[in-house]
SEBA-686994 format. One record per residue (C-alpha): residue in one letter; y, z, x; residue number from 1. Coordinates in Angstrom, 2 decimals. Layout:
// SEBA-686994
+-----+---------+---------+---------+-----+
| res |       v |       w |       u |   n |
+-----+---------+---------+---------+-----+
|   A |       Y |       Z |       X | NUM |
...
+-----+---------+---------+---------+-----+
//
This chain:
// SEBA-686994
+-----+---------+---------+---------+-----+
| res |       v |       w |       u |   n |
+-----+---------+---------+---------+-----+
|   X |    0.00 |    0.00 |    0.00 |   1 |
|   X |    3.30 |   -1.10 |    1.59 |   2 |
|   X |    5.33 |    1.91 |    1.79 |   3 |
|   X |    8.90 |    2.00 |   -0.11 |   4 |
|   X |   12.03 |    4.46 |   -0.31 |   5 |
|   X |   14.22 |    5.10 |   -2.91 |   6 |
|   X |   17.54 |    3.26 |   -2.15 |   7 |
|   X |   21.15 |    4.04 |   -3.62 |   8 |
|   X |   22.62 |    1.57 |   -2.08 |   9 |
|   X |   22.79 |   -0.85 |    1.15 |  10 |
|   X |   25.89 |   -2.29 |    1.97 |  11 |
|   X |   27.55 |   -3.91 |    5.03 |  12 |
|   X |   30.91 |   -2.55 |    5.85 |  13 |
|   X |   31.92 |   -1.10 |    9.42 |  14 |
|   X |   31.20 |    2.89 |   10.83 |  15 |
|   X |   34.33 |    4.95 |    9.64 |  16 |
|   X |   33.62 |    8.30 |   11.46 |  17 |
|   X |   32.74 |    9.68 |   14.93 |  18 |
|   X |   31.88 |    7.85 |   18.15 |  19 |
|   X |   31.15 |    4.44 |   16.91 |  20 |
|   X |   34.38 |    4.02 |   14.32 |  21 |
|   X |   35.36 |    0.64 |   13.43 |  22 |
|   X |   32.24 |   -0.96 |   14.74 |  23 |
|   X |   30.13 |   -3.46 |   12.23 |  24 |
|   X |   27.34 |   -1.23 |   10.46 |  25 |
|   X |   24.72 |   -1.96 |    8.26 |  26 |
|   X |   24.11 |    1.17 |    5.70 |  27 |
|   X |   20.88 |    2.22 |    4.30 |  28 |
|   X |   21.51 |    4.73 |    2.34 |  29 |
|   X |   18.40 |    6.94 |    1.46 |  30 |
|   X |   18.08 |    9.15 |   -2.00 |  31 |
|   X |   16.83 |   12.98 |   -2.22 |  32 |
|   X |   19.22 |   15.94 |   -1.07 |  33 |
|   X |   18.65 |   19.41 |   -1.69 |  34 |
|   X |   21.57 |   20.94 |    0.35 |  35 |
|   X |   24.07 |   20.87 |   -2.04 |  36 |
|   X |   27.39 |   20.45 |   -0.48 |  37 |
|   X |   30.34 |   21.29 |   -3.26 |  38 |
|   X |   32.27 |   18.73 |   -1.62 |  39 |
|   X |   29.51 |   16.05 |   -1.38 |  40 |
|   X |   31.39 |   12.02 |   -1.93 |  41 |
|   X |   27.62 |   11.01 |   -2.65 |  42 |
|   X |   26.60 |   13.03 |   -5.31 |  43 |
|   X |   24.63 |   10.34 |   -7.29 |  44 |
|   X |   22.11 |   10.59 |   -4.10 |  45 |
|   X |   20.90 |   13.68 |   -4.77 |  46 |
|   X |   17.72 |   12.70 |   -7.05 |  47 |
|   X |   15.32 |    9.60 |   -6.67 |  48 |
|   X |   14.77 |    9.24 |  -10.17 |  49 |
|   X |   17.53 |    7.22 |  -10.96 |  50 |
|   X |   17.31 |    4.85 |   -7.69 |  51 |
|   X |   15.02 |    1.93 |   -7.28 |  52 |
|   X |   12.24 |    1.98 |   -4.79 |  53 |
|   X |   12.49 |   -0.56 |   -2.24 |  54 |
|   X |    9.79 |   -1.38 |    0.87 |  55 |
|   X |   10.09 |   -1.69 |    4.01 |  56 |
|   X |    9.73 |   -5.19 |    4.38 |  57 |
|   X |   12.74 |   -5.51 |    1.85 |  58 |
|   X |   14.67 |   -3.50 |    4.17 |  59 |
|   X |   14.14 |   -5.00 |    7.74 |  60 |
|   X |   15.07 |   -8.73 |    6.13 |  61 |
|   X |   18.42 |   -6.89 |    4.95 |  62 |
|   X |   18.98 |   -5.36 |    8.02 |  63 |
|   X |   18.44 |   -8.59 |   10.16 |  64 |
|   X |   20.67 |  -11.00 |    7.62 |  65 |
|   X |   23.36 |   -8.10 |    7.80 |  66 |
|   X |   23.68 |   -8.96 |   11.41 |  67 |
|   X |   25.38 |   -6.05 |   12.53 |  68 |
|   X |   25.75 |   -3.57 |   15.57 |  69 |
|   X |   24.50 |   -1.45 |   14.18 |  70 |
|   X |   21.74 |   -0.30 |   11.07 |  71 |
|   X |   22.83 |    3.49 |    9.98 |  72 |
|   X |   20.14 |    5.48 |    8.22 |  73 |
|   X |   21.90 |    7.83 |    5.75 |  74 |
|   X |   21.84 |    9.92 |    2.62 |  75 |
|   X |   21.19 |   12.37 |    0.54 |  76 |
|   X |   19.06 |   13.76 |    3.09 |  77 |
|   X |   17.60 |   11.23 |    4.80 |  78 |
|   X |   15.35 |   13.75 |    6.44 |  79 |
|   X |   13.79 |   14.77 |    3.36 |  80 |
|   X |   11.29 |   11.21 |    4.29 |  81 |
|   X |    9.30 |   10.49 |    7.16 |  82 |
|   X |   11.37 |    7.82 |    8.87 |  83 |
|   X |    8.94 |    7.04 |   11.33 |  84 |
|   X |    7.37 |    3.62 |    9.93 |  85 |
|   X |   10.76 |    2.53 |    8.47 |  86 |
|   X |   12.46 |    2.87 |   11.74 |  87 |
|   X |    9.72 |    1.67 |   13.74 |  88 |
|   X |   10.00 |   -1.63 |   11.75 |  89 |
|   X |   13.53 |   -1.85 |   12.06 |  90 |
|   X |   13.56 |   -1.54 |   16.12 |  91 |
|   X |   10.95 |   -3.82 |   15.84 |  92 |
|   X |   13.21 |   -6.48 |   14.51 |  93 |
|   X |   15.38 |   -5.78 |   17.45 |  94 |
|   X |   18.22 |   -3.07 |   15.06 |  95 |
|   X |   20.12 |   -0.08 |   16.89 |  96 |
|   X |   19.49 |    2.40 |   14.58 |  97 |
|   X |   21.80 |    5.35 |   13.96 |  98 |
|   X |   20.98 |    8.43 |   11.61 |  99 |
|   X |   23.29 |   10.41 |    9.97 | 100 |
|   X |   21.90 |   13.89 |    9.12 | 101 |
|   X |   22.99 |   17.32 |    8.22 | 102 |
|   X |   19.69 |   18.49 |    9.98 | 103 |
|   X |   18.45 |   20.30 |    7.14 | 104 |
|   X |   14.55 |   18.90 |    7.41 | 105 |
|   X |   11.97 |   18.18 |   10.44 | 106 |
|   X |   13.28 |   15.54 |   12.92 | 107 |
|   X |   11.26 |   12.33 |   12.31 | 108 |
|   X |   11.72 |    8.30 |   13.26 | 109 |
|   X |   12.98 |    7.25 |   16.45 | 110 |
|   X |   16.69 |    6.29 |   16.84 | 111 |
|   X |   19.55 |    5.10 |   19.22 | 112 |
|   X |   22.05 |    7.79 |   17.84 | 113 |
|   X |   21.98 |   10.94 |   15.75 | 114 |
|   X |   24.77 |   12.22 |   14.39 | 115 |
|   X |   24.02 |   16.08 |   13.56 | 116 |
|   X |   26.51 |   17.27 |   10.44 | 117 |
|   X |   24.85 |   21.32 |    9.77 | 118 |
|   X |   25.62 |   22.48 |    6.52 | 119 |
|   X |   25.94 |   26.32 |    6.06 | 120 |
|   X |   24.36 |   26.36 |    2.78 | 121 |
|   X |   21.48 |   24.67 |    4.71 | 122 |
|   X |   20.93 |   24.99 |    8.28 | 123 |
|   X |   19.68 |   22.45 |   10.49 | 124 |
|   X |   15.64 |   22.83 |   11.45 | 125 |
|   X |   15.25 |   23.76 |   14.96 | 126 |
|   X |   13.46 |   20.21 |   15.95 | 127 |
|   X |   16.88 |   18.17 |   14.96 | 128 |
|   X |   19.44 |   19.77 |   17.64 | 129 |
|   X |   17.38 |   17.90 |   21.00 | 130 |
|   X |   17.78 |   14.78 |   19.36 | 131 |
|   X |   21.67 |   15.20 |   18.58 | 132 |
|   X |   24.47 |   12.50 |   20.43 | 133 |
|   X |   27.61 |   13.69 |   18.27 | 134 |
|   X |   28.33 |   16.81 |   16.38 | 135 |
|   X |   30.26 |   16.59 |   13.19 | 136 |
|   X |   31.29 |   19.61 |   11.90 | 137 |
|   X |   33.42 |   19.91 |    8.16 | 138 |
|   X |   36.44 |   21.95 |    7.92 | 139 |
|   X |   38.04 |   23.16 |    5.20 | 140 |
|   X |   39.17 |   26.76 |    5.94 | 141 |
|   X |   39.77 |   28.74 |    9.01 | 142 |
|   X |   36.45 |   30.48 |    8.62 | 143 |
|   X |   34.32 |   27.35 |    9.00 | 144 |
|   X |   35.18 |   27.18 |   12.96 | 145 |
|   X |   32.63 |   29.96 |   13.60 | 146 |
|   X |   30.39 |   28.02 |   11.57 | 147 |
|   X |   31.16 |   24.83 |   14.24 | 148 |
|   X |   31.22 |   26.62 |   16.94 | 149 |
|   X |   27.67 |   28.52 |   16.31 | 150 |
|   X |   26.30 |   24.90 |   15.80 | 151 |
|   X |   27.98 |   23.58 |   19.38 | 152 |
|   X |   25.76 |   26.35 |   21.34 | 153 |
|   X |   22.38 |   24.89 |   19.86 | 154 |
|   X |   23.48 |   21.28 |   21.20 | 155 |
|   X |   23.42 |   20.10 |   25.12 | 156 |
|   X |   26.57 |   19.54 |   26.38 | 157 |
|   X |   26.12 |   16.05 |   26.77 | 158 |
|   X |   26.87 |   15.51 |   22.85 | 159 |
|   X |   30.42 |   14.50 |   22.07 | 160 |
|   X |   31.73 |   17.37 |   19.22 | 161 |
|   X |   33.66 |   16.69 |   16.43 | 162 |
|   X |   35.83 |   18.51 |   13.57 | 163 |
|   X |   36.32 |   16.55 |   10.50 | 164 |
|   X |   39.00 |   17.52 |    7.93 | 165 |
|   X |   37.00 |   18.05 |    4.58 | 166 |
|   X |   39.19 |   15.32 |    2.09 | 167 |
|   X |   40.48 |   17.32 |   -1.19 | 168 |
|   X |   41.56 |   20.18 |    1.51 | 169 |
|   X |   44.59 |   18.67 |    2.80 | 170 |
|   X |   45.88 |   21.34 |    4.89 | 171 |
|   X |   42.70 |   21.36 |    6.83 | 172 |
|   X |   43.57 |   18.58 |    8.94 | 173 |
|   X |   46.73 |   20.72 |   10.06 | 174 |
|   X |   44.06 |   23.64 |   10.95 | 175 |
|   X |   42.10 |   21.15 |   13.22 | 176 |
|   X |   45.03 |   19.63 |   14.58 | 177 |
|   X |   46.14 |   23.24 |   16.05 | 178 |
|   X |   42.61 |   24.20 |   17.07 | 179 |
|   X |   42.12 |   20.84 |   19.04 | 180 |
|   X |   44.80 |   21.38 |   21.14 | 181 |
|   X |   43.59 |   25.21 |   21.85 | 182 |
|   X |   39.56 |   23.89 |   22.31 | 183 |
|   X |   39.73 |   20.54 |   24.16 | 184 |
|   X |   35.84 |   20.74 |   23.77 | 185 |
|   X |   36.54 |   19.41 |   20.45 | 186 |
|   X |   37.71 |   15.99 |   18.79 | 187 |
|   X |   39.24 |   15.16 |   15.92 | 188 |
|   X |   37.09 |   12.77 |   13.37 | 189 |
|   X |   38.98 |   10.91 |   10.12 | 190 |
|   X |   37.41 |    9.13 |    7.82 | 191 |
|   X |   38.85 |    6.53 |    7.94 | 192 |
|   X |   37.01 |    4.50 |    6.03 | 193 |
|   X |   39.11 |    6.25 |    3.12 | 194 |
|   X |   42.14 |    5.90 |    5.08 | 195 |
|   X |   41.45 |    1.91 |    4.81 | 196 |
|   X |   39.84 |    2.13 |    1.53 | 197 |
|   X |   36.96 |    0.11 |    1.99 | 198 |
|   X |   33.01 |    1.47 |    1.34 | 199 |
+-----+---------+---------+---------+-----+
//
């Protein structure tokens, strides 16, 4: 049986966050969530009922007539499914694959770039951190930079660390901005895929 996922959505557009902003990404976009962020933009992600199961197969051929830079693996959760055949197939077909994760579930799949986002309400599983390139931590009062900087001792040094502004808080940009300057460990990530107003 060829083995499918349950898909909200694939779309071509360019990266609008972290490291690899403004570069040409293809988006998979995986349902199932169970962490529950209050300010989730993807809400309609959180159950596979509602979402059509699509294979593998269908996938890769999407990826490859995307031609992008890059194929990003996202959610929901997309943890919450063993990636391992899916991405398999896709390097196979010659894709850098990114994931975009809050960490939440078992690390599985093999990929060119992780982008660790920890939740508080759900912690990142131990096996995720080794496998981290960027850090993207949400800010949306003072409080949170514990939170952030808790997560930054459980990653090597090596990954680059980000604070993003959480988007209905306005005045937590302006709370970043400040601790920036005072923690040059840390960068500043917009989405700016909002900014431009484009998916």
């Amino acid at each position: 049986m060829t083995k499918t996922f349950p898909i909200v959505e694939t779309f071509h557009s360019v990266q609008g966050e972290g490291a690899w902003t403004g570069t040409s990404a293809f988006f998979i976009r995986l349902a199932l969530c169970d962490v529950g962020c209050w300010f989730c933009d993807t809400k309609e992600s959180w159950s596979a009922k509602r979402h059509p199961q699509r294979s593998i197969d269908e996938l890769v051929e999407s990826a490859i007539k995307a031609n992008s830079a890059i194929v990003v693996i996202t959610g929901g959760e997309p943890l919450m499914h063993d990636l391992t055949e899916l991405t398999q197939a896709l390097h196979q077909a010659k894709q850098r694959l990114h994931l975009e994760t809050s960490g939440a579930h078992p690390f599985s799949g093999e990929f060119d770039w992780v982008t660790l986002s920890p939740k508080q309400s759900k912690p990142p599983h131990d096996s995720v951190y080794a496998h981290a390139d960027e850090l993207k931590v949400v800010i949306s009062e003072a409080k949170d930079f514990e939170w952030a900087e808790q997560q930054s001792q459980k990653v090597s040094d090596r990954v680059i660390r980000y604070l993003q502004p959480e988007w209905s808080h306005k005045e937590s940009l302006d709370l970043i901005f400040e601790y920036v300057k005072q923690h040059p460990e840390w960068r500043i990530s917009l989405q700016t895929h909002k900014l431009l107003g484009v998916q």
